[in-house]
C-alpha positions in Angstrom: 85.7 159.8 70.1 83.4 157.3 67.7 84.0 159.6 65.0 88.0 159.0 65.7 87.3 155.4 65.7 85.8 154.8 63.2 88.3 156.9 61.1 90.9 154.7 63.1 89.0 151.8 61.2 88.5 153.0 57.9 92.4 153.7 57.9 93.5 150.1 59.1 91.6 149.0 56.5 92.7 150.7 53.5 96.0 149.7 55.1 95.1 146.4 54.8 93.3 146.4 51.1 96.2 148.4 49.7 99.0 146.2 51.5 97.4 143.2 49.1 98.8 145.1 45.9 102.2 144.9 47.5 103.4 148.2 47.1 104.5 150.9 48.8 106.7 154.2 49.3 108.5 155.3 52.2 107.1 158.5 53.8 109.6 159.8 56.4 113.1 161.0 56.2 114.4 157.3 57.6 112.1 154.9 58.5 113.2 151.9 61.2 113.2 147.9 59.9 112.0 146.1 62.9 112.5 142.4 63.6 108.7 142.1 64.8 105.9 144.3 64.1 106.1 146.6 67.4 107.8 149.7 68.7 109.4 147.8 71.1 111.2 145.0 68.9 114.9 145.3 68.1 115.7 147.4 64.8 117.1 145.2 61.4 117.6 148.4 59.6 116.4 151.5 57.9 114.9 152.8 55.0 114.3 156.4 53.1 112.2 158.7 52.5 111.1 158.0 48.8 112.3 154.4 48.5 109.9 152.5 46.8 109.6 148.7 48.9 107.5 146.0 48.4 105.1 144.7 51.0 105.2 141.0 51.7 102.3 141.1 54.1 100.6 142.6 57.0 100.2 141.8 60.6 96.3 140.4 62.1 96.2 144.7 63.4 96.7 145.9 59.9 99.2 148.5 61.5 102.8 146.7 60.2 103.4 145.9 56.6 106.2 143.6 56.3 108.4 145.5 53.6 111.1 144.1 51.3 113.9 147.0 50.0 115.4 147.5 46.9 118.9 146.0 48.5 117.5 142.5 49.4 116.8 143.5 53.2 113.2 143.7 55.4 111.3 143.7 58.1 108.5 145.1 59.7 107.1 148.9 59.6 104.9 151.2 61.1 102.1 152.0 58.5 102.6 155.6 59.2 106.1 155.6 58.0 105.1 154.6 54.5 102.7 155.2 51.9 100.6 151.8 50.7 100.1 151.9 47.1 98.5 150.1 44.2 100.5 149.4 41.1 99.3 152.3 39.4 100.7 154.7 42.1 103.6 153.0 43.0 104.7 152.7 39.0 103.6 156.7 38.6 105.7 157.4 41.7 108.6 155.9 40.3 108.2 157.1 37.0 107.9 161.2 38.1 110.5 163.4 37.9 112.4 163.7 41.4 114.3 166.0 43.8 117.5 164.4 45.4 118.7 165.6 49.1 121.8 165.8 48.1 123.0 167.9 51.7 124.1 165.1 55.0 120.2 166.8 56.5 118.2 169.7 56.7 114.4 170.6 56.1 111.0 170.9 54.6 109.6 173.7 54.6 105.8 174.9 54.3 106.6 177.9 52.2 109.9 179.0 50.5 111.2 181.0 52.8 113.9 180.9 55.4 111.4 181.5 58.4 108.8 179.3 57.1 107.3 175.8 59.5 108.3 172.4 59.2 107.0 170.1 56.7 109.9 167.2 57.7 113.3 166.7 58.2 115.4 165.2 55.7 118.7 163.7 55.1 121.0 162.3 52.6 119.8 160.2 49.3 116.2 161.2 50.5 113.6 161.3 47.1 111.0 163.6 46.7 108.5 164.5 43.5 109.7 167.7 41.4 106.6 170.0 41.5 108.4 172.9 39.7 110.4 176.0 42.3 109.5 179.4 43.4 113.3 181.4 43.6 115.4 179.7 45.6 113.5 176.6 46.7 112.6 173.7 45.1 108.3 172.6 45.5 108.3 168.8 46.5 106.0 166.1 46.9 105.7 163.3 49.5 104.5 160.1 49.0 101.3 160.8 50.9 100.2 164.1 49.6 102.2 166.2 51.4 103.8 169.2 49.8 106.8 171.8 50.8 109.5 173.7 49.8 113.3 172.5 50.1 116.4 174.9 49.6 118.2 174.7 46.3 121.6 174.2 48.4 120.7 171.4 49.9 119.3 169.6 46.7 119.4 168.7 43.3 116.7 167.7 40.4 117.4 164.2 39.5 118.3 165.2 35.4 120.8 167.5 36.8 122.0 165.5 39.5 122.4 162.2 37.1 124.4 164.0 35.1 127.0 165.5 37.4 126.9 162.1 39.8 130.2 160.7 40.3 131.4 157.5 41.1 134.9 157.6 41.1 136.8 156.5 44.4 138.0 160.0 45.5 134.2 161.1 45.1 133.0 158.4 47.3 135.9 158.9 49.8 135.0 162.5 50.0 131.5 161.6 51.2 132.5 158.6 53.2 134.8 161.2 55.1 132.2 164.0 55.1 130.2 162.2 58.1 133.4 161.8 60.5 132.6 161.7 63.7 128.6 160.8 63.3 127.6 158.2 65.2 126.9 154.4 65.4 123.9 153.1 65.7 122.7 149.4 65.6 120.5 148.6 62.3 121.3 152.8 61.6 121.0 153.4 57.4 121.0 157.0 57.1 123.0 160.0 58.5 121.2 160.3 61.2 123.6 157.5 62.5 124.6 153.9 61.2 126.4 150.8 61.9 129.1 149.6 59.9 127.6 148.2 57.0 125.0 150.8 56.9 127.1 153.3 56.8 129.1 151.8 53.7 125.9 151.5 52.2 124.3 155.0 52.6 127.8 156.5 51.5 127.2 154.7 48.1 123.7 155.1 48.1 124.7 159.0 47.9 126.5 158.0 44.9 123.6 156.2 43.4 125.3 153.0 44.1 123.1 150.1 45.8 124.3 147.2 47.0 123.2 144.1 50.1 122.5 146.0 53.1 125.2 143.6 56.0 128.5 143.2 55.7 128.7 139.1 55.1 126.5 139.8 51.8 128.1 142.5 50.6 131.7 140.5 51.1 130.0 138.7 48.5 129.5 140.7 45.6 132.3 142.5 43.1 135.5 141.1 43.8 137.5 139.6 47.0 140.3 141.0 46.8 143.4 139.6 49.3 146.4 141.2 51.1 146.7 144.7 52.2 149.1 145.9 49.4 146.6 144.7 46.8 144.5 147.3 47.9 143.0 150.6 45.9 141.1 153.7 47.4 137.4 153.2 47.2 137.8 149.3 47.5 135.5 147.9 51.2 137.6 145.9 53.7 136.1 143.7 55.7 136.8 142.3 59.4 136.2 139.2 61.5 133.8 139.4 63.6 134.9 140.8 67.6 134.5 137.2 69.0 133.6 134.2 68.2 134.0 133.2 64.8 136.9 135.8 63.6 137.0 134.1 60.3 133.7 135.3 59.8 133.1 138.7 58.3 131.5 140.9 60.8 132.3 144.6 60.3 133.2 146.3 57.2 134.6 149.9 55.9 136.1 151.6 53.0 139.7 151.6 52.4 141.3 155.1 51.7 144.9 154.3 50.8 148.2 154.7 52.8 147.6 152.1 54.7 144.2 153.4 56.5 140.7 153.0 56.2 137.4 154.8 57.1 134.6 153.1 59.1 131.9 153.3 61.8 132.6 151.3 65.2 131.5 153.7 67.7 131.5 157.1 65.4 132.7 156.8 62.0 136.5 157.5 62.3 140.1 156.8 60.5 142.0 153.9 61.0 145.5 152.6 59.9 147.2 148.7 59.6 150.3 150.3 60.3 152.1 150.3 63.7 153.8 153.0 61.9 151.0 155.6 61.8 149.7 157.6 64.6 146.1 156.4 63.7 147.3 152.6 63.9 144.2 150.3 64.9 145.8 147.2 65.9 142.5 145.8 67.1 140.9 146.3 63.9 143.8 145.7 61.6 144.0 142.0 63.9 140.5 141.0 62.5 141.4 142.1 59.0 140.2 139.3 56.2 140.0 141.0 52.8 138.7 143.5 50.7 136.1 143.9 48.3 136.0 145.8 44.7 133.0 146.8 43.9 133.0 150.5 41.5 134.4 147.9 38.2 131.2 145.9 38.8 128.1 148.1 39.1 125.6 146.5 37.0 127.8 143.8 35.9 127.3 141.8 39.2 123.5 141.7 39.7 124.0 142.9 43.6 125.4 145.9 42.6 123.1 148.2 40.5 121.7 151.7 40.7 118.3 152.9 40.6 118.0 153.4 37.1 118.5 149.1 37.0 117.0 148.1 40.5 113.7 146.6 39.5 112.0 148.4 43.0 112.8 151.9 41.2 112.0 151.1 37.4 109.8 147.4 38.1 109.5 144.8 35.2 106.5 142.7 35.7 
């Protein structure tokens, strides 16, 4: 037990020594933002595996960096969810060549084969160092060390992956309507559920798009764009909020054409502003304010960039 502790110790305080360099990567397949440094504080939001953050401190415990993502958004996290780095690392984890989980989820494996253990889970946009492939299975590395083995179908090397990566409208509608039916959940950035905005946001993050993680800042980027028959597929729509202050954005989704829209309130679903349309939302379409264009503007507007222009992914000091 001494021997634990004091291992206990030396961790916390290489936690806390590296956590001054103000680096760091994210280690598990979705890591939870919280609004205080404990388990039982609410959750902000959520970050992936491989996403490079910065660290803006440390609690007195040395157990909860506060982190800073490459969207703008923060909050606290559990050192065990990410990987504390010096400059050095964090620049030579940036600069190595990647693996993109390209599949909705799936799996690490400890060997290359189908019947192989667990490494990790993983799920979409997740990042992961290109250490070669054996057959049918890419070798990755984690942040930490760790190494496995991940299915060629449900990945891509980032070279290939750039080059094929679209970012049309009917590409990002496919994806947006890929996770139908997956659930919401509050602060949620991943597919293992999402709220509204977070769910906008990790359907363009698929698409190498990144832009403000909540649904008021991302009303502010691109362009606002008003009335319904102004519209075009791909564009976001945004909502009043439920009560209160309705002229307030508060929910957000992507607009698909015909009169309907994709979003997550409850489980990501279809909706329609038409009274017409078997799918008509008349509570939704009620609270409707305006949309946003945002595809003309990537890296045009400063909010709305990609990872080969974020400065967390390629850093300018």
């Amino acid at each position: 037990m001494k021997l634990l502790n004091c291992a206990i110790m030396l961790l916390l305080s290489c936690c806390a020594a590296f956590a001054q360099e103000g680096y760091a990567v994210v280690n598990i397949s979705a890591c939870n933002v919280r609004l205080e440094p404990k388990f039982t504080a609410g959750m902000d939001s959520q970050a992936i595996l491989g996403t490079p953050v910065h660290v803006l401190g440390i609690n007195e415990d040395n157990n909860w960096p506060h982190i800073q993502t490459p969207d703008g958004s923060g909050g606290w996290v559990h050192y065990a969810a990410v990987t504390l780095m010096n400059k050095e690392d964090y620049e030579a984890w940036n600069a190595a060549p990647k693996i993109i989980v390209t599949a909705l989820s799936g799996v690490v494996l400890d060997r290359p084969r189908k019947n192989a253990g667990t490494v990790s889970d993983i799920v979409a946009g997740n990042r992961l160092i290109d250490l070669g492939s054996e057959g049918s299975y890419y070798k990755v590395g984690f942040p930490d060390g760790r190494k496995g083995y991940i299915s060629k179908k449900l990945a891509s090397r980032e070279a290939s992956w750039r080059k094929n990566l679209p970012q049309s409208p009917e590409a990002i509608l496919e994806s947006a309507k890929s996770m139908l039916g997956f659930p919401y959940i509050w602060a949620g950035m991943s597919t293992k559920g999402m709220d509204c905005s977070g769910y906008v946001r990790t359907v363009l993050f698929m698409h190498d798009i990144i832009i403000p993680r909540d649904a008021s800042p991302q009303s502010k980027v691109g362009e606002r764009i008003f009335g319904m028959e102004n519209l075009k597929p791909g564009d976001l729509v945004f909502f009043g909020n439920l009560s209160g202050d309705r002229s307030k954005v508060g929910h957000v989704g992507f607009y698909l054409g015909n009169m309907r829209f994709i979003h997550c309130l409850g489980l990501v679903k279809i909706g329609s502003f038409s009274p017409d349309d078997p799918l008509y939302d008349e509570v939704t379409t009620g609270r409707f304010l305006y949309g946003g264009r945002i595809l003309d503007y990537i890296d045009k507007d400063p909010k709305i960039n990609t990872s080969l222009s974020n400065p967390f992914y390629f850093p300018t000091y």
